[in-house]
RODREN-908346 format. One record per residue (C-alpha): x, y, z; residue number from 1. Coordinates in pm, 1 decimal, decimal comma. Example, Ala and Ser with C-alpha at 12.3 -4.5 7.8 and 13.67 -1.06 7.14 Angstrom:
REM RODREN-908346
        px        py        pz  pos
    1230,0    -450,0     780,0    1
    1367,0    -106,0     714,0    2
This chain:
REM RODREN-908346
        px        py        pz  pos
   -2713,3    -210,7     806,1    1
   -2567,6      64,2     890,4    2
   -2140,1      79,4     937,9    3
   -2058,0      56,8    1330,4    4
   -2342,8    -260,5    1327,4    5
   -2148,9    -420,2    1088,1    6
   -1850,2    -380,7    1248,6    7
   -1976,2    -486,7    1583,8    8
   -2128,2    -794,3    1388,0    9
   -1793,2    -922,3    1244,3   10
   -1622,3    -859,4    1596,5   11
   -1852,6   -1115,7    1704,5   12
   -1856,7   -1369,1    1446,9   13
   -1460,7   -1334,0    1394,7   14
   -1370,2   -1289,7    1730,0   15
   -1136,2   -1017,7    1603,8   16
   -1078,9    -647,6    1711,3   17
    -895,4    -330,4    1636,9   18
    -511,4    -401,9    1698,4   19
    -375,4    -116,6    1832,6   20
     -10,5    -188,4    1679,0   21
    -145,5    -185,4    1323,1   22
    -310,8     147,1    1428,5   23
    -644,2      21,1    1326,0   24
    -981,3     243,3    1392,2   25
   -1269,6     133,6    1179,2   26
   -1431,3     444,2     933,2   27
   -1823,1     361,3    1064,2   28
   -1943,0     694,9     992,6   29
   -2158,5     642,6     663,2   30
   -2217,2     967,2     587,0   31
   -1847,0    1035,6     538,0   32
   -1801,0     701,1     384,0   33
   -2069,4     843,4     120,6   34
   -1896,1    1116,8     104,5   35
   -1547,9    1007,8       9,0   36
   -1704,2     726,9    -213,8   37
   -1849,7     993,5    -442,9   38
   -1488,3    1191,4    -403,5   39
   -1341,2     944,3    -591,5   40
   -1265,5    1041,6    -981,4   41
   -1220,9     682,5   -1098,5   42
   -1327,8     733,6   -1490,5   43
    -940,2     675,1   -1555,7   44
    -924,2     431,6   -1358,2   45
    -804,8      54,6   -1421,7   46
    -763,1     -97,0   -1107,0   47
    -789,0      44,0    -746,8   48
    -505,0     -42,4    -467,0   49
    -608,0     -11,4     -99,0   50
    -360,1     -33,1     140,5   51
    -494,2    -173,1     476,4   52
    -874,6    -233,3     439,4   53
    -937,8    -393,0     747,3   54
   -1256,9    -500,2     794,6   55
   -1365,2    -347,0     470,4   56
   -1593,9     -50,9     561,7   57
   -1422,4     145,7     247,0   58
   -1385,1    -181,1      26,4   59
   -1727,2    -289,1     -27,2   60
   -1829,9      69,7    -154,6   61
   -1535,5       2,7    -389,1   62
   -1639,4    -311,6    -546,2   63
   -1981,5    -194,8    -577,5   64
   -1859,2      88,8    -781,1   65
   -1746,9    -171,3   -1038,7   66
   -1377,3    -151,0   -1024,9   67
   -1117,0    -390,7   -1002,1   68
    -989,2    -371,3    -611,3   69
    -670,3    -533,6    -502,5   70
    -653,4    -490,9    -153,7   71
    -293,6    -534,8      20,6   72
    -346,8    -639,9     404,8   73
     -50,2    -760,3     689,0   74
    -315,9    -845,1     977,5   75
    -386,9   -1199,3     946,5   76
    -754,0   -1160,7    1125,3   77
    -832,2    -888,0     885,8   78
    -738,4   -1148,0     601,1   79
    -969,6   -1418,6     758,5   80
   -1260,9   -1189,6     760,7   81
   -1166,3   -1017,2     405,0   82
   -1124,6   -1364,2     219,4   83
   -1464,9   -1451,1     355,8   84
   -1669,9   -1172,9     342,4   85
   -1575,0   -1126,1       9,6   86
   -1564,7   -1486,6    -105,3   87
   -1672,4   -1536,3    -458,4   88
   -1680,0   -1115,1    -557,0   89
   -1467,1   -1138,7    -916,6   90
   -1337,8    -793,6    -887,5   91
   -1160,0    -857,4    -560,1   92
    -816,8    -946,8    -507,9   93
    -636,5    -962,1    -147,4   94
    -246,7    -991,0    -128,6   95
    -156,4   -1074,1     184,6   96
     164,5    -872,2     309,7   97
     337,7    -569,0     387,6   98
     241,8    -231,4      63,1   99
     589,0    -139,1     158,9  100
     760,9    -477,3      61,7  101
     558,9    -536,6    -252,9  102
     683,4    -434,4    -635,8  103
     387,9    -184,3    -736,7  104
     519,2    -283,8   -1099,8  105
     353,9    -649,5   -1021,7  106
      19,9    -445,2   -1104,4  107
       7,3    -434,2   -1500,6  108
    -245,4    -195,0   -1554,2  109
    -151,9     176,4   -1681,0  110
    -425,3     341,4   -1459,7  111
    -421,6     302,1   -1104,9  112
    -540,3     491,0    -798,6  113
    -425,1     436,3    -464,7  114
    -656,5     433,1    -145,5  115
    -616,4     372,4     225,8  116
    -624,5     479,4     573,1  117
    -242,0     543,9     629,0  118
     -97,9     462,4    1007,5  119
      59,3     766,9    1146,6  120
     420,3     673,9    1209,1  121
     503,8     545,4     808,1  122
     234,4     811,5     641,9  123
     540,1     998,6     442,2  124
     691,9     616,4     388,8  125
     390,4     508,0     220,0  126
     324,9     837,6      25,7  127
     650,4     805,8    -137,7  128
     591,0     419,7    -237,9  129
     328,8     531,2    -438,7  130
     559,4     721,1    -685,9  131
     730,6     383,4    -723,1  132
     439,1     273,5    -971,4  133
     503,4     338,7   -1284,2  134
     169,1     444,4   -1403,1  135
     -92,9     594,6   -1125,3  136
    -427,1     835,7   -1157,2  137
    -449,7     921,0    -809,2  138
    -394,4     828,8    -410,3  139
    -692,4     882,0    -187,6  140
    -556,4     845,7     168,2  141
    -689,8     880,0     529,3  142
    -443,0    1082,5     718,0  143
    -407,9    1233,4    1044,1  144
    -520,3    1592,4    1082,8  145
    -132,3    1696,2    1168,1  146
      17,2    1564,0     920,0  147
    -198,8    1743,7     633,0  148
     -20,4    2104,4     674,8  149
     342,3    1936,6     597,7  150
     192,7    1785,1     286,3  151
      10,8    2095,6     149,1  152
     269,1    2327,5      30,4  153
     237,9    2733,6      45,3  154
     464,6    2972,2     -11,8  155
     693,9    3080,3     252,4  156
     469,5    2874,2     494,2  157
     740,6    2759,5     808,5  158
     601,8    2377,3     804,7  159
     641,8    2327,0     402,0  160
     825,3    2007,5     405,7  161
     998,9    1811,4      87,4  162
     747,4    1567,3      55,3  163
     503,9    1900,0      59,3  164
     665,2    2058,2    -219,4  165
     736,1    1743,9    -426,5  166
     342,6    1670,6    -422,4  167
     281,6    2050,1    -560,3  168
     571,6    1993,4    -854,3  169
     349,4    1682,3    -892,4  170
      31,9    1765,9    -884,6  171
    -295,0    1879,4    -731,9  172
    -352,3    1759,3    -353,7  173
    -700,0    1868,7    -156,7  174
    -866,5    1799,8     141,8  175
   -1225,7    1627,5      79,5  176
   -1339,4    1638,4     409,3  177
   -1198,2    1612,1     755,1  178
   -1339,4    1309,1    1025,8  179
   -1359,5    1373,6    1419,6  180
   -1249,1    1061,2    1668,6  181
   -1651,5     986,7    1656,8  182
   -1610,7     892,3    1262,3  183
   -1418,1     578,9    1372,8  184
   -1473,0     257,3    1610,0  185
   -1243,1     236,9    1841,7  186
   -1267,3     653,1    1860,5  187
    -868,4     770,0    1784,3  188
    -743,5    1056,1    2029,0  189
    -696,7    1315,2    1694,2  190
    -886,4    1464,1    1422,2  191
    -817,0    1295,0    1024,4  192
    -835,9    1413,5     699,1  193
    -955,6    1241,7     377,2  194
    -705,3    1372,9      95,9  195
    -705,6    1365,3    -248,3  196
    -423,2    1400,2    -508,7  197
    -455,1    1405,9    -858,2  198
    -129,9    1321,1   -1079,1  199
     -60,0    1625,9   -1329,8  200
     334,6    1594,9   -1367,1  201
     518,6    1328,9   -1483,5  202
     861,2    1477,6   -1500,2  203
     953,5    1477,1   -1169,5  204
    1112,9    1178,1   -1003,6  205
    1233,0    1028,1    -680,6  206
    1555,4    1191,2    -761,0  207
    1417,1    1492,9    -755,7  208
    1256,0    1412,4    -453,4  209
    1609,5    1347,8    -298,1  210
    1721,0    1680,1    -402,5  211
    1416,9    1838,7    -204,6  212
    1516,1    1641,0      74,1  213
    1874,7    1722,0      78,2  214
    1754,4    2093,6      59,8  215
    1519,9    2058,2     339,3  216
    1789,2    1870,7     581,8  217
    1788,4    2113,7     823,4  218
    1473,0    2314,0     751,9  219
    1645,7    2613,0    1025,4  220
    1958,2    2630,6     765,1  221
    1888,4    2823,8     520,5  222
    1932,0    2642,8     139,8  223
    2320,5    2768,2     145,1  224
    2406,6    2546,7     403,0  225
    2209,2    2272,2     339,8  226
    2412,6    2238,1      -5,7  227
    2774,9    2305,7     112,8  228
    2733,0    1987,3     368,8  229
    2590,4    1768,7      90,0  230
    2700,4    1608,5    -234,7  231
    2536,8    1845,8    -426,7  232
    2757,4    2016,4    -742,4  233
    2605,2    2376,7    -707,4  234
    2745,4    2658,3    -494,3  235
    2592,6    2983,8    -378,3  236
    2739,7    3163,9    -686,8  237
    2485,2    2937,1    -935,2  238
    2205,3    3014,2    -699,5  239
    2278,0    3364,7    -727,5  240
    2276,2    3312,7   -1093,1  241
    1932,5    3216,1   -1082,4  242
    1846,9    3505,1    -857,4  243
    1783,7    3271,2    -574,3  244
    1879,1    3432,6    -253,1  245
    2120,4    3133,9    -126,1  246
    2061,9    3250,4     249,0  247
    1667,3    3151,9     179,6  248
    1568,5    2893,7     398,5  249
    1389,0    2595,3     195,7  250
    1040,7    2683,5     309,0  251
    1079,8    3015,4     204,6  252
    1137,8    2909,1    -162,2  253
     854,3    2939,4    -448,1  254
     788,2    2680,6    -663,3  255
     970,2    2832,6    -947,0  256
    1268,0    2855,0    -762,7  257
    1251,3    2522,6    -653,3  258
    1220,4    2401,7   -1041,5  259
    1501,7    2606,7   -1165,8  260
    1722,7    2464,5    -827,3  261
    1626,6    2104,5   -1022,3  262
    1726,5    2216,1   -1374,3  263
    2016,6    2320,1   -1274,6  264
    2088,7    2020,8   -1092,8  265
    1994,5    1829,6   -1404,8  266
    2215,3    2009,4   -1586,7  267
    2558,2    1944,6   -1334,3  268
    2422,2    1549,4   -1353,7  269
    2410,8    1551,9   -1745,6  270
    2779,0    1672,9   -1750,4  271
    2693,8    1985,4   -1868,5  272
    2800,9    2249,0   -1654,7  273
């Protein structure tokens, strides 16, 4: 059966639809359902997370792969149909609730990879949840086409964000393939992207995320300014000591002057400056 009759088949047997408050459009395009199936570099893999299946278009390619798949779901009609449709498959698990309110620590496995189709307005919220789990592989996440250029960092690129850069310090983060309104029921007004990041880094924390952030505060400032108005220890002089230009604004940095900016801010927390 092919996705979009499925769909349509559950909307009738349910009596559920696409809530437009959870920012739910269905993935019914099964060529690009194929295609991000066989994007997925599970060999490391313990268990997989998804983060809003909805009516399970993604999920049932997932159990069939043969992985453990805890799905985390707030919409109580998706819940109905999940617990039913996928009554009595042993590697499924549904927790019903908000990703953002749960401890990813609950999950003991070492290996985990993320997947989901991420709403729009708490995309960057749920990206940095992630690095709350201690141990992960990889995220896999639906995203909207917009929102892909402030997560992929280049140099001296003017929409490099801190979320951008932390994911390069971090690892490797592609695009596998993009999706037009057409790939989804109800059809979205915007284009999507299916992207894939791969773990790499495991020094890097969300401390060093908040330093990113603090240096990206006003992205028009340059990196001077953005560390005189904040709590931060350093001062232009130990910027120029690193032969970082302090009146570079923070998309203009490299990466290597972004990870000597967080040594030395290491340093000034370890007392030793």
């Amino acid at each position: 059966m092919k996705e979009l009759d499925r769909i349509i088949d559950i909307y009738n047997r349910y009596g559920v639809k696409a809530q437009e408050r959870f920012s739910q459009n269905f993935l019914i395009d099964d060529k690009k359902l194929d295609v991000i199936s066989s994007s997925l570099d599970l060999d490391k893999t313990d268990e997989i997370i998804e983060i809003g299946p909805g009516l399970g278009s993604l999920t049932k390619r997932l159990v069939n792969l043969g992985k453990k798949v805890t799905a985390v779901e707030l919409d109580k009609d998706m819940i109905k149909v999940l617990l039913n449709e996928f009554k009595g498959v042993e590697n499924f698990n549904l927790i019903e609730g908000n990703f953002l309110n749960i401890d990813l620590n609950m999950f003991h496995v070492k290996q985990k990879s993320f997947i989901g189709n991420l709403p729009y307005s708490i995309t960057t919220k749920l990206i940095k949840k992630v690095f709350e789990a201690d141990y992960f592989v990889n995220f896999n996440f639906m995203v909207q086409k917009d929102i892909v250029d402030k997560l992929m960092y280049k140099e001296n690129k003017s929409t490099n964000t801190a979320l951008g850069v932390f994911l390069a310090l971090k690892g490797k983060l592609e695009v596998v393939t993009d999706l037009s309104p057409s790939s989804f029921y109800p059809s979205p007004k915007v284009n999507s992207s299916f992207l894939k990041f791969t773990l790499e880094n495991e020094i890097y924390d969300k401390y060093t995320l908040e330093l990113l952030e603090t240096l990206f505060k006003n992205p028009r400032k340059n990196i001077n300014n953005n560390i005189k108005n904040s709590s931060l220890k350093m001062v232009d002089k130990d910027l120029e000591r690193l032969h970082i230009s302090p009146l570079k604004r923070p998309h203009e940095l490299t990466l290597e002057e972004f990870k000597k900016i967080i040594a030395l801010n290491d340093l000034y927390n370890l007392g030793e400056e």
